[in-house]
PDB file of N, H, CA, C and O in Angstrom:
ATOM      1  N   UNK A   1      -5.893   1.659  -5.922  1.00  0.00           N
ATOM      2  CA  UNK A   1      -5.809   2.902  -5.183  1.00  0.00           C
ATOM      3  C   UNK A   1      -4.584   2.869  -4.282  1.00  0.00           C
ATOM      4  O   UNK A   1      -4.587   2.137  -3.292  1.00  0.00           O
ATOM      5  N   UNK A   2      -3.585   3.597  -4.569  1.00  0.00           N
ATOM      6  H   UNK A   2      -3.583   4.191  -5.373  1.00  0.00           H
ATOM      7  CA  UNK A   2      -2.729   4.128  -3.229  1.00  0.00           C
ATOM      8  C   UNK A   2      -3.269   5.002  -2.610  1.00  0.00           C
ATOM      9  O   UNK A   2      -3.832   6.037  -2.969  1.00  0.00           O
ATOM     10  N   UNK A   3      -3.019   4.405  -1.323  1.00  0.00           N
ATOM     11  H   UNK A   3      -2.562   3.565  -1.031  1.00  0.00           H
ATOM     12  CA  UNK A   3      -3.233   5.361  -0.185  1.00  0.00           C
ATOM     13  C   UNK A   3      -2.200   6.826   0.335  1.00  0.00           C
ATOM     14  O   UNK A   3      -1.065   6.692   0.794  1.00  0.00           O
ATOM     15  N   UNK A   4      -2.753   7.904   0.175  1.00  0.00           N
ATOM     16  H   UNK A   4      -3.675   8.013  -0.197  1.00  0.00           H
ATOM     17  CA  UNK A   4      -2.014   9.198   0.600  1.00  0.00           C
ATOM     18  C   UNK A   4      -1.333   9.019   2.595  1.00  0.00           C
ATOM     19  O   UNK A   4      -0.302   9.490   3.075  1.00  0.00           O
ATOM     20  N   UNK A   5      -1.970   8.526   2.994  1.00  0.00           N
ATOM     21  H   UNK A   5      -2.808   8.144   2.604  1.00  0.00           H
ATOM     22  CA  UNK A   5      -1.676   8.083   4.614  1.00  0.00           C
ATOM     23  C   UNK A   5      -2.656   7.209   5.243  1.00  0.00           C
ATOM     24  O   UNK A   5      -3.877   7.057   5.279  1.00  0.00           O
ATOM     25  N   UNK A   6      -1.674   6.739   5.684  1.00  0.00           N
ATOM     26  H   UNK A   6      -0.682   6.863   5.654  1.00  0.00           H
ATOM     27  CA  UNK A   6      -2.169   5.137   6.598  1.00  0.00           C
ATOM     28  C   UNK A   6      -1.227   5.319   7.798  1.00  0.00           C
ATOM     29  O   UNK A   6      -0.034   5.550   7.997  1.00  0.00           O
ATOM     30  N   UNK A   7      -2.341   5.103   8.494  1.00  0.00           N
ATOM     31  H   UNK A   7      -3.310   4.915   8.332  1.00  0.00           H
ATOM     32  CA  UNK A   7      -2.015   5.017  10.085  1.00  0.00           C
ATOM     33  C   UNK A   7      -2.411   3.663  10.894  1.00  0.00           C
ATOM     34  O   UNK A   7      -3.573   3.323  11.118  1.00  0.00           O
ATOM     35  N   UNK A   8      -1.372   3.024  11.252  1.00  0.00           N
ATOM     36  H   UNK A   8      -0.429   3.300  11.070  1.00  0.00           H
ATOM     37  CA  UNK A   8      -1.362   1.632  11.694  1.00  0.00           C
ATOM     38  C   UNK A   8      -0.948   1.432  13.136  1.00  0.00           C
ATOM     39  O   UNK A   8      -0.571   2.397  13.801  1.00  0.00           O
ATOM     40  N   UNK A   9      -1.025  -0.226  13.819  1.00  0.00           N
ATOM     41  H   UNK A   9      -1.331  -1.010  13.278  1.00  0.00           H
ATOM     42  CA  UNK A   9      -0.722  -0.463  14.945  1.00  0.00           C
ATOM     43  C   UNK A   9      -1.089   0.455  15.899  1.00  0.00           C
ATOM     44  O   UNK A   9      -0.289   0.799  16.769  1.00  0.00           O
ATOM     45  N   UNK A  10      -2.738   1.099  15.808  1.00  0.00           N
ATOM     46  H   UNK A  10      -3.387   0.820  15.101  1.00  0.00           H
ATOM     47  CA  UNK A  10      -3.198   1.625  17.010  1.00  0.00           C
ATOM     48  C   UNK A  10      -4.964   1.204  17.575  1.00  0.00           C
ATOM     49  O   UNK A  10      -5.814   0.314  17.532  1.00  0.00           O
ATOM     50  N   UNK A  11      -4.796   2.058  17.893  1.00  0.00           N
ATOM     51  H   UNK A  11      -4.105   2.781  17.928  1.00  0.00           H
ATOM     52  CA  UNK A  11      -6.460   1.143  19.172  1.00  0.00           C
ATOM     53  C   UNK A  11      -7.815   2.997  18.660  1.00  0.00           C
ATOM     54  O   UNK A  11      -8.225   4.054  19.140  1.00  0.00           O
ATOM     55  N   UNK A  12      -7.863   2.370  17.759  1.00  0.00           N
ATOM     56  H   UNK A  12      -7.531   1.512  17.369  1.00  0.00           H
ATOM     57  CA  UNK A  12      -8.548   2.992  16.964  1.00  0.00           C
ATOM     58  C   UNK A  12     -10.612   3.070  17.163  1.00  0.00           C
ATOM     59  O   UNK A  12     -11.337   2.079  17.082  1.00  0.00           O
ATOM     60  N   UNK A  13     -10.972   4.150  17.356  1.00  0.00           N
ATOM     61  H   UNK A  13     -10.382   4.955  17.421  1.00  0.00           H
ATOM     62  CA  UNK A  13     -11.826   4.115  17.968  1.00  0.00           C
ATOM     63  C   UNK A  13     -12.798   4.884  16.562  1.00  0.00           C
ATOM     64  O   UNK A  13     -12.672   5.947  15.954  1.00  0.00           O
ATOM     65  N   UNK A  14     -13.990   3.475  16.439  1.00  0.00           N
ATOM     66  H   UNK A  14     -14.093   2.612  16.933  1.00  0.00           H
ATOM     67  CA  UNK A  14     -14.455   3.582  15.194  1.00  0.00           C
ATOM     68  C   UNK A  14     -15.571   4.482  15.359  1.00  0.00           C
ATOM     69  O   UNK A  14     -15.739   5.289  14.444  1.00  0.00           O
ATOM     70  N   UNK A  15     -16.609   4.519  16.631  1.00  0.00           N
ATOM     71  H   UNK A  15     -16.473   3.864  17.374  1.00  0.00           H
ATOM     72  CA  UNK A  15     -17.703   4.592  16.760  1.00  0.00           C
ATOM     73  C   UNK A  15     -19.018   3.415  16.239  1.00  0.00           C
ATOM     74  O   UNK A  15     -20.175   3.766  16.469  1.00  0.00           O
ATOM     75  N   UNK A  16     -18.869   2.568  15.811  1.00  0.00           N
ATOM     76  H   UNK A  16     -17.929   2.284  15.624  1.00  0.00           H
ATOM     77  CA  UNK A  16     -19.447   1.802  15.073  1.00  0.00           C
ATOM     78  C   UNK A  16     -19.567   0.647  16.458  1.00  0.00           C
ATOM     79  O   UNK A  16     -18.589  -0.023  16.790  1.00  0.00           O
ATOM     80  N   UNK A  17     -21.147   0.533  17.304  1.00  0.00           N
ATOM     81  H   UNK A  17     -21.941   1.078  17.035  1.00  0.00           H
ATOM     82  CA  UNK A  17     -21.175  -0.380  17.995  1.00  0.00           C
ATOM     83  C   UNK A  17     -21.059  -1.793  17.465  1.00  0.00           C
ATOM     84  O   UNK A  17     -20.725  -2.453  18.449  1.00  0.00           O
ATOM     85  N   UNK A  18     -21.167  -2.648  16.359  1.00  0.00           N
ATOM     86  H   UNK A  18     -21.439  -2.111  15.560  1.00  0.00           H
ATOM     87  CA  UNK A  18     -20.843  -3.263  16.075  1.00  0.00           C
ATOM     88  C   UNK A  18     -19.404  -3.561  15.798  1.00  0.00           C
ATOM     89  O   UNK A  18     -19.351  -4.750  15.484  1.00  0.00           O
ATOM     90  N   UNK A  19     -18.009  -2.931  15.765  1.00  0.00           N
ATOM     91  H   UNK A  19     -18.052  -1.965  16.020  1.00  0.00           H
ATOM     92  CA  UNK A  19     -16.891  -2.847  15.674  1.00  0.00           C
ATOM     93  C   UNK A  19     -16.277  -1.848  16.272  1.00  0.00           C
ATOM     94  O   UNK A  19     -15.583  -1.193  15.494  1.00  0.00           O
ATOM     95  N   UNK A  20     -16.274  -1.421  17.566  1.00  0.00           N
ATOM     96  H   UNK A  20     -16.838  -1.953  18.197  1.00  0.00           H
ATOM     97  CA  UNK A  20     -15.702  -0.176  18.302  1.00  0.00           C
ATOM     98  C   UNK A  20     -14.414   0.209  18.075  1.00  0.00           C
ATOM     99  O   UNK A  20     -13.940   1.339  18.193  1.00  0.00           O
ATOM    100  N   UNK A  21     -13.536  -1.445  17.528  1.00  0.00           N
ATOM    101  H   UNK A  21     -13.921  -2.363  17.432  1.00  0.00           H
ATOM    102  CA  UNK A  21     -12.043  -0.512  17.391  1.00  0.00           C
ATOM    103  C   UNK A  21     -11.824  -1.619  16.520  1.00  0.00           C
ATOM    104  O   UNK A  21     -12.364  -2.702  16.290  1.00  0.00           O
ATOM    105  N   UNK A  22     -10.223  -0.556  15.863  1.00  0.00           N
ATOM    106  H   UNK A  22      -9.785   0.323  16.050  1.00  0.00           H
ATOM    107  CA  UNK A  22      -9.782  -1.165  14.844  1.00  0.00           C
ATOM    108  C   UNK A  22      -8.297  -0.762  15.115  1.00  0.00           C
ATOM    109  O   UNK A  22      -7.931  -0.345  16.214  1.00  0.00           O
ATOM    110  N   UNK A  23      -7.523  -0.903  14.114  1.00  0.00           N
ATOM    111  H   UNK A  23      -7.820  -1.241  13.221  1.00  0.00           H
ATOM    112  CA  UNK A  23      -5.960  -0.858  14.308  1.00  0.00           C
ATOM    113  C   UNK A  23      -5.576  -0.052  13.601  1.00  0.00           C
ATOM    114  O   UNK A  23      -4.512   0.458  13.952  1.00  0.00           O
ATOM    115  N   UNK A  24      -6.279   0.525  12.141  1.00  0.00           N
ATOM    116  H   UNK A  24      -7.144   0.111  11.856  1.00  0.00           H
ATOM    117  CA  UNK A  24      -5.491   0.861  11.459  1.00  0.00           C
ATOM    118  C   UNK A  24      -6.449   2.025  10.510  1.00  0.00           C
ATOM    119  O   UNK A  24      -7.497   2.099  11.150  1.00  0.00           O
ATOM    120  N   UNK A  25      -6.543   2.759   9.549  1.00  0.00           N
ATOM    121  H   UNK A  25      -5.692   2.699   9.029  1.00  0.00           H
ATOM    122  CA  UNK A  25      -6.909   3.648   9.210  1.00  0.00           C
ATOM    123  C   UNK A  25      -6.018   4.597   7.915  1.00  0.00           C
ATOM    124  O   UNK A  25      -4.960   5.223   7.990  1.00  0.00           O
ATOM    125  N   UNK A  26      -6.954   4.378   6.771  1.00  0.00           N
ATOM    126  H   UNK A  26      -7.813   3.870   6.710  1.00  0.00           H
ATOM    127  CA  UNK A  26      -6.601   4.571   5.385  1.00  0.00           C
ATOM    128  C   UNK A  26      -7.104   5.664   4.864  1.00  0.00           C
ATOM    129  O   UNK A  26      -8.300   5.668   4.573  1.00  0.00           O
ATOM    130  N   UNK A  27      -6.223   6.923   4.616  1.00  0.00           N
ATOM    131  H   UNK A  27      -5.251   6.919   4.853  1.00  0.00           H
ATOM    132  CA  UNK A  27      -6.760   7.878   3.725  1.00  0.00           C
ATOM    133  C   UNK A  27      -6.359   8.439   2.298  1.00  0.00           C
ATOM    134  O   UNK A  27      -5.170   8.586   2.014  1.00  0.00           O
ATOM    135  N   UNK A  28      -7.688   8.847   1.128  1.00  0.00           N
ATOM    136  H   UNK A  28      -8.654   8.728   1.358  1.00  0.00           H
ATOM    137  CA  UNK A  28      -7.105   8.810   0.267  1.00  0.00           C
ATOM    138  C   UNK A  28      -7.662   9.843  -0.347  1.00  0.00           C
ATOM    139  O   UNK A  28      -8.765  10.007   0.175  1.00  0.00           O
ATOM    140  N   UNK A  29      -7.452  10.750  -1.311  1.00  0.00           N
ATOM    141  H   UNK A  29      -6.556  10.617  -1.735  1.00  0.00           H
ATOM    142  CA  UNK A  29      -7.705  11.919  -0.881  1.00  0.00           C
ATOM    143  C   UNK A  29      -8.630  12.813  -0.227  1.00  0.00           C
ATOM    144  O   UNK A  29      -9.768  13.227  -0.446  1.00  0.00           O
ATOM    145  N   UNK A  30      -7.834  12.948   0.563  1.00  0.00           N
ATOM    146  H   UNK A  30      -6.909  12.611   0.741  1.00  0.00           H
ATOM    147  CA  UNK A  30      -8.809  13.204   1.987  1.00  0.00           C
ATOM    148  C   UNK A  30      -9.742  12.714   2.644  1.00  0.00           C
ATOM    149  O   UNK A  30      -9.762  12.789   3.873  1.00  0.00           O
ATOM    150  N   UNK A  31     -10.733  12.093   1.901  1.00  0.00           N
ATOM    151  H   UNK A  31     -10.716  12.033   0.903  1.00  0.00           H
ATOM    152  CA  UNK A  31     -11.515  10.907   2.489  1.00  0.00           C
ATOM    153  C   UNK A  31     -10.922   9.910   3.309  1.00  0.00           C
ATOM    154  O   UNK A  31      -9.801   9.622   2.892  1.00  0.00           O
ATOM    155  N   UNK A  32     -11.392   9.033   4.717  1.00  0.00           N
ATOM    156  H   UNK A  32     -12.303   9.267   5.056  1.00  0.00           H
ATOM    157  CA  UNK A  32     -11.162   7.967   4.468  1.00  0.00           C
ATOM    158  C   UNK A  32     -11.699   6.761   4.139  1.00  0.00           C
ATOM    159  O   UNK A  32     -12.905   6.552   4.275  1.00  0.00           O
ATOM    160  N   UNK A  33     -10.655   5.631   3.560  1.00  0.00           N
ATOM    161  H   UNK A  33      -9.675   5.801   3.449  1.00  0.00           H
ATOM    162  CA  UNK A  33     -10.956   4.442   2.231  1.00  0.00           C
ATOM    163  C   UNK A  33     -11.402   3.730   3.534  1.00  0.00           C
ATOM    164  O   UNK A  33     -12.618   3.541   3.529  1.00  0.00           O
ATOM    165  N   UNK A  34     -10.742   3.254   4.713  1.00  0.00           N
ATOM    166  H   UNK A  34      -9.754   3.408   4.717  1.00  0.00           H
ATOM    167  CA  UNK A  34     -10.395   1.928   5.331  1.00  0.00           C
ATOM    168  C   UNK A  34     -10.655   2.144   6.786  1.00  0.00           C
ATOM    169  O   UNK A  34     -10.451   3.189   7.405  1.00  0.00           O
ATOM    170  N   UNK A  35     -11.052   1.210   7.174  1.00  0.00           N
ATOM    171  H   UNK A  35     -11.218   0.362   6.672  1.00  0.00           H
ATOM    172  CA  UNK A  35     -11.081   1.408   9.029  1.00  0.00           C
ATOM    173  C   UNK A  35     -10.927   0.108   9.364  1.00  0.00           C
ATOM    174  O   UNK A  35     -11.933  -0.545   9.086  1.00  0.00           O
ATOM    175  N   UNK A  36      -9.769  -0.724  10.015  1.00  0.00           N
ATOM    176  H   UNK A  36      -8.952  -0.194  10.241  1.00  0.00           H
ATOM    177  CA  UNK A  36      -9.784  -2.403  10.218  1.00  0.00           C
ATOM    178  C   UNK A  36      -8.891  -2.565  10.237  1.00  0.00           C
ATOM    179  O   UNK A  36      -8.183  -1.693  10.742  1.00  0.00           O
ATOM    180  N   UNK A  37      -8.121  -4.059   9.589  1.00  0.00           N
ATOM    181  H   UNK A  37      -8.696  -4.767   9.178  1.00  0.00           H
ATOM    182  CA  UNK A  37      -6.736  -4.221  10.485  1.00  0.00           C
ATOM    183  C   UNK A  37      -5.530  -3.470   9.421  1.00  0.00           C
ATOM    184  O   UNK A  37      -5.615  -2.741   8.433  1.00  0.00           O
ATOM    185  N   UNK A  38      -4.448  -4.040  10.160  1.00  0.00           N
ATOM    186  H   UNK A  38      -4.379  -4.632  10.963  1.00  0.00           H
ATOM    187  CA  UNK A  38      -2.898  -3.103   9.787  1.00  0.00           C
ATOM    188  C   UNK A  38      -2.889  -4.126   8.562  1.00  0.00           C
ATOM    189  O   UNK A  38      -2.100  -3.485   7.867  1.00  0.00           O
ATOM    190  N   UNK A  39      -3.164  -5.155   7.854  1.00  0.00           N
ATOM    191  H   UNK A  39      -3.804  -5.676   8.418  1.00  0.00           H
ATOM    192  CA  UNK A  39      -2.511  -5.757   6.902  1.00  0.00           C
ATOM    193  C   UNK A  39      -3.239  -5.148   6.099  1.00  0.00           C
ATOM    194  O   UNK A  39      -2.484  -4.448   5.424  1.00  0.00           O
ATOM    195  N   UNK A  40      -4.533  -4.972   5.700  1.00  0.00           N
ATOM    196  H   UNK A  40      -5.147  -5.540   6.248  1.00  0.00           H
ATOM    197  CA  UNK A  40      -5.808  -4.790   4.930  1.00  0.00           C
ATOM    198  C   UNK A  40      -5.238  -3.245   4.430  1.00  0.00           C
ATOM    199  O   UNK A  40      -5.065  -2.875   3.269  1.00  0.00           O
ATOM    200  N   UNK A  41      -4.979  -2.381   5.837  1.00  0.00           N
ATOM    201  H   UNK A  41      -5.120  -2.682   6.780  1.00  0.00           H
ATOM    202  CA  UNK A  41      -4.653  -0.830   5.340  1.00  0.00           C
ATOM    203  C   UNK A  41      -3.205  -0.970   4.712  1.00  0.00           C
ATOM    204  O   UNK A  41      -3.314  -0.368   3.644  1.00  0.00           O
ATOM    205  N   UNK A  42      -2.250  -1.318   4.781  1.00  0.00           N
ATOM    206  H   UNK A  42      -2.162  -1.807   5.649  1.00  0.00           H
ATOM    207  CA  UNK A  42      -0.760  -1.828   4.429  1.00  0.00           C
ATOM    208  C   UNK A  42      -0.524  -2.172   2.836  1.00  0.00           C
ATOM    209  O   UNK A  42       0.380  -1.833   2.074  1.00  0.00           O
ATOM    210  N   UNK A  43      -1.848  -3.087   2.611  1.00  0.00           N
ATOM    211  H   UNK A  43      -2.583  -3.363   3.231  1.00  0.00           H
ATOM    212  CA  UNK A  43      -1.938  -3.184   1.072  1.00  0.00           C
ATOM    213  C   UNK A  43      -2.358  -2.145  -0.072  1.00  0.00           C
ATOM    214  O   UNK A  43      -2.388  -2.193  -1.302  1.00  0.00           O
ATOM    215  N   UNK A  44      -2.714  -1.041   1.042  1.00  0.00           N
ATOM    216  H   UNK A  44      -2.690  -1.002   2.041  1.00  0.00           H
ATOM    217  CA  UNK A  44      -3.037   0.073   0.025  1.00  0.00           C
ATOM    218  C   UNK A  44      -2.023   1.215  -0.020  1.00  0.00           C
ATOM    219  O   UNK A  44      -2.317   2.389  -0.248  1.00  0.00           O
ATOM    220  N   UNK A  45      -0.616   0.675   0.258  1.00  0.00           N
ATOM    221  H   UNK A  45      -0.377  -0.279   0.443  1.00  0.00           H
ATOM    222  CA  UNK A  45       0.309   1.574   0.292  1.00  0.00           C
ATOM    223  C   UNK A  45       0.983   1.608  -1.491  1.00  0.00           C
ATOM    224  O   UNK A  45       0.898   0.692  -2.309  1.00  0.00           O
ATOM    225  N   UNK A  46       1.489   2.671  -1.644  1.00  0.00           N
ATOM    226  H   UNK A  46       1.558   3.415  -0.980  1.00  0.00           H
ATOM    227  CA  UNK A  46       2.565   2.871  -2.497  1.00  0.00           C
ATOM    228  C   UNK A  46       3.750   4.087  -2.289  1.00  0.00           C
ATOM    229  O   UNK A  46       4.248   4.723  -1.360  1.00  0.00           O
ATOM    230  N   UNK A  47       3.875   3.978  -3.858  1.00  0.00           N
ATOM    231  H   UNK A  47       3.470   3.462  -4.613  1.00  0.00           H
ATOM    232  CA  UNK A  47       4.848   5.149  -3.657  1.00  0.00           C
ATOM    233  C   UNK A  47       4.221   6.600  -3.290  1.00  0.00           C
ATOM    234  O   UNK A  47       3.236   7.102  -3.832  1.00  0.00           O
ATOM    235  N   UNK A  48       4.915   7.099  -2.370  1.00  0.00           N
ATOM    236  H   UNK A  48       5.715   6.691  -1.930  1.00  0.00           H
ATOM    237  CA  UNK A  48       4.269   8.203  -2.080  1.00  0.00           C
ATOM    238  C   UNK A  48       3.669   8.358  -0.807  1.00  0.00           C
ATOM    239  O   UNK A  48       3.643   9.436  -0.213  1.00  0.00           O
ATOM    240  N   UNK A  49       3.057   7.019  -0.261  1.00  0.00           N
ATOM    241  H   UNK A  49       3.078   6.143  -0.744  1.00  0.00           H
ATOM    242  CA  UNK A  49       2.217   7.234   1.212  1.00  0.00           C
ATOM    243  C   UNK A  49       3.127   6.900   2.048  1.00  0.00           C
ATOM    244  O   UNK A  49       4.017   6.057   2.150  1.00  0.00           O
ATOM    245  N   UNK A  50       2.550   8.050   2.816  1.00  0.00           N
ATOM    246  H   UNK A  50       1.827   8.736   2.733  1.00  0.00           H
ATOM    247  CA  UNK A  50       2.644   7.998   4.534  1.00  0.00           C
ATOM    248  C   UNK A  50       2.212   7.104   4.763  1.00  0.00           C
ATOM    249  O   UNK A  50       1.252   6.547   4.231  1.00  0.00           O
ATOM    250  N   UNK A  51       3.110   6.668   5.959  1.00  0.00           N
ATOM    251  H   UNK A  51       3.889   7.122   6.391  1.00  0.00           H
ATOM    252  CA  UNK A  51       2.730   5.480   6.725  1.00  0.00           C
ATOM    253  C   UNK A  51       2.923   6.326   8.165  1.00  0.00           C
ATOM    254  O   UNK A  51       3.873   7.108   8.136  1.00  0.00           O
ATOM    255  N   UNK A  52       2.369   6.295   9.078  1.00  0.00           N
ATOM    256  H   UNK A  52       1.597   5.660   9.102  1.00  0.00           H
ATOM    257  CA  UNK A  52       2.473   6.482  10.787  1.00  0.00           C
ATOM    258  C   UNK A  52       1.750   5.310  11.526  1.00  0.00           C
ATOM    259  O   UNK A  52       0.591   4.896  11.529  1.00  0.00           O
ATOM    260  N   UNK A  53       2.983   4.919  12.193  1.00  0.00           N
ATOM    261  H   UNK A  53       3.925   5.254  12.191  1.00  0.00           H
ATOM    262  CA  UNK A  53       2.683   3.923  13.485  1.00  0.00           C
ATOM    263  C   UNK A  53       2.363   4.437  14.445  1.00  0.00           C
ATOM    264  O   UNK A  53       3.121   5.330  14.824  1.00  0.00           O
ATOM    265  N   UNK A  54       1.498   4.236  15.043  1.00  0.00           N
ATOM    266  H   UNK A  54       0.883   3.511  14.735  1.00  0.00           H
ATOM    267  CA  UNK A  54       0.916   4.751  16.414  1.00  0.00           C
ATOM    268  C   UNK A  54       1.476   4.189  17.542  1.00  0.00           C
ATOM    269  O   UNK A  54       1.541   4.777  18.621  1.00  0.00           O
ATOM    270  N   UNK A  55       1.854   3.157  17.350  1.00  0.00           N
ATOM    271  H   UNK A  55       1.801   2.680  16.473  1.00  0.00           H
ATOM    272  CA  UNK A  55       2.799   2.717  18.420  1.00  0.00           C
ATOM    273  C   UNK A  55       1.698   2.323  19.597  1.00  0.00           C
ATOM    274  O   UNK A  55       2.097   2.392  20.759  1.00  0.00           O
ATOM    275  N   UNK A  56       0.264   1.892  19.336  1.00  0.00           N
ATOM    276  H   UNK A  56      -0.060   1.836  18.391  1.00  0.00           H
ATOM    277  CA  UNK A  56      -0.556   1.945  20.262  1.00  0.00           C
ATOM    278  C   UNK A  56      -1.350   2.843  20.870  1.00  0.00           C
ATOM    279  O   UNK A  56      -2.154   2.521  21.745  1.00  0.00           O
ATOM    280  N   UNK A  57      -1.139   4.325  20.347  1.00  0.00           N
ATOM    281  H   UNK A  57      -0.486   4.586  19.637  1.00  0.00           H
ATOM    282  CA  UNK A  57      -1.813   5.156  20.930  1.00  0.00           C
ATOM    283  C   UNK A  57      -3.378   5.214  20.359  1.00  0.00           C
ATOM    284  O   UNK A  57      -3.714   4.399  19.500  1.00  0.00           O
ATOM    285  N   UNK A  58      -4.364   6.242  20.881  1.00  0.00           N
ATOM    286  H   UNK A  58      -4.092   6.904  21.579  1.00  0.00           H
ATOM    287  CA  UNK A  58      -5.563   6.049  20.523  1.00  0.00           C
ATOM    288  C   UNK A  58      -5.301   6.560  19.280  1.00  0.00           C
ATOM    289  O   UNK A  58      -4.125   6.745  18.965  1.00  0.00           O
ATOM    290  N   UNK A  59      -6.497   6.910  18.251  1.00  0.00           N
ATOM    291  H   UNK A  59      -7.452   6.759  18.507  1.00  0.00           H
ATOM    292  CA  UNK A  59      -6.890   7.824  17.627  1.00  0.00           C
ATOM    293  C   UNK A  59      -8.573   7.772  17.463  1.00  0.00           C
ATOM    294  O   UNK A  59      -9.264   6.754  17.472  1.00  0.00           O
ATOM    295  N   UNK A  60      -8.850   8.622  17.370  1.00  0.00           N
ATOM    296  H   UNK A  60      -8.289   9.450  17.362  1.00  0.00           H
ATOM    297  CA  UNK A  60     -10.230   9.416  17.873  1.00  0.00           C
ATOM    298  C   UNK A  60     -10.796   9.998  16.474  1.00  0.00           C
ATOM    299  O   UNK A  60     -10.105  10.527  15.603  1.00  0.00           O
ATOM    300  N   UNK A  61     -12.124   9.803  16.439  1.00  0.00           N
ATOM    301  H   UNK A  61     -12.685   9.373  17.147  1.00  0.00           H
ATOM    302  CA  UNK A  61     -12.478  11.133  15.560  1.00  0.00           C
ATOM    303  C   UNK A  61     -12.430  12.633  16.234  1.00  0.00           C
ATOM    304  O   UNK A  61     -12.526  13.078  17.378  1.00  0.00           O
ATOM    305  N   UNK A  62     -12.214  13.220  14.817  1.00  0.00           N
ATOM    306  H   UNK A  62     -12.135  12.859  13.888  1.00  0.00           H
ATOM    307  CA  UNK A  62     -12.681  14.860  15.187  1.00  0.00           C
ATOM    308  C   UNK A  62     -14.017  15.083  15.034  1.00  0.00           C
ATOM    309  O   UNK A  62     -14.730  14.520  14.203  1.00  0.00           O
ATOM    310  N   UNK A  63     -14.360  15.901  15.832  1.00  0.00           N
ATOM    311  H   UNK A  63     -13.780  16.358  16.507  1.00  0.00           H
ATOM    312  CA  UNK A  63     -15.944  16.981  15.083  1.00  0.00           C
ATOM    313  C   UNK A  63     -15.443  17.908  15.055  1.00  0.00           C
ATOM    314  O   UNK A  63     -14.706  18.224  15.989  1.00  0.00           O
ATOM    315  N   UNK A  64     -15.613  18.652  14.075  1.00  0.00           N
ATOM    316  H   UNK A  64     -16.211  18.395  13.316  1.00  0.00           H
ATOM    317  CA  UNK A  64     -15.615  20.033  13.291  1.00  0.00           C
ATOM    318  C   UNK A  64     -17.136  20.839  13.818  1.00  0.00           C
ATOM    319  O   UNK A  64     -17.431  21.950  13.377  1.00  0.00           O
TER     320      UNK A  64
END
Protein backbone atom coordinates (compact mmCIF):
# COMPACT_ATOMS: atom_id res chain seq x y z
CA UNK A 1 0.00 0.00 0.00
CA UNK A 2 1.20 3.58 -0.75
CA UNK A 3 0.15 6.00 1.27
CA UNK A 4 -1.93 9.15 -0.36
CA UNK A 5 -0.58 11.47 2.84
CA UNK A 6 1.48 11.04 5.74
CA UNK A 7 1.92 13.42 8.26
CA UNK A 8 5.03 13.11 10.44
CA UNK A 9 7.26 14.58 13.31
CA UNK A 10 4.22 15.73 15.35
CA UNK A 11 2.63 15.22 18.92
CA UNK A 12 -0.28 13.57 17.71
CA UNK A 13 -3.18 13.09 19.80
CA UNK A 14 -4.67 9.55 19.43
CA UNK A 15 -7.42 9.41 21.96
CA UNK A 16 -6.55 5.92 22.80
CA UNK A 17 -5.80 5.86 26.76
CA UNK A 18 -3.53 3.26 26.32
CA UNK A 19 -1.32 5.29 23.69
CA UNK A 20 -2.40 9.07 23.89
CA UNK A 21 0.16 10.22 21.35
CA UNK A 22 1.94 9.35 18.50
CA UNK A 23 4.13 11.17 15.88
CA UNK A 24 2.93 10.37 12.84
CA UNK A 25 -0.26 9.53 10.86
CA UNK A 26 -1.04 7.58 7.52
CA UNK A 27 -3.77 8.07 5.07
CA UNK A 28 -4.94 6.03 2.35
CA UNK A 29 -7.77 6.53 0.59
CA UNK A 30 -9.26 8.54 2.79
CA UNK A 31 -9.23 6.27 5.57
CA UNK A 32 -6.63 6.29 8.00
CA UNK A 33 -3.97 3.08 7.65
CA UNK A 34 -1.48 4.18 10.62
CA UNK A 35 -1.27 6.05 13.92
CA UNK A 36 2.55 5.59 15.60
CA UNK A 37 5.92 6.45 14.85
CA UNK A 38 7.50 8.58 11.78
CA UNK A 39 9.56 5.48 10.51
CA UNK A 40 6.56 2.90 10.49
CA UNK A 41 4.33 5.81 8.57
CA UNK A 42 7.53 6.75 6.16
CA UNK A 43 7.57 3.16 4.89
CA UNK A 44 4.31 3.54 3.42
CA UNK A 45 5.35 6.26 1.18
CA UNK A 46 5.62 6.23 -2.62
CA UNK A 47 5.29 7.82 -5.64
CA UNK A 48 2.70 10.15 -5.39
CA UNK A 49 2.34 10.79 -1.46
CA UNK A 50 2.27 13.66 0.44
CA UNK A 51 4.40 13.89 3.01
CA UNK A 52 3.76 17.02 5.73
CA UNK A 53 6.03 17.64 8.61
CA UNK A 54 4.46 19.11 11.40
CA UNK A 55 7.37 20.42 12.65
CA UNK A 56 5.92 19.49 16.15
CA UNK A 57 2.71 20.93 16.05
CA UNK A 58 -0.42 19.13 17.46
CA UNK A 59 -2.83 17.38 15.36
CA UNK A 60 -6.18 16.59 16.74
CA UNK A 61 -9.10 14.72 15.59
CA UNK A 62 -12.09 16.27 13.94
CA UNK A 63 -15.82 15.56 14.81
CA UNK A 64 -18.05 16.09 12.10
Amino acid sequence: MNADLIFTNGNVLTMDSCCPFASAVVVHDGIIRHVGSDDKALAASGPGTQCIDLQGRALIPGFN
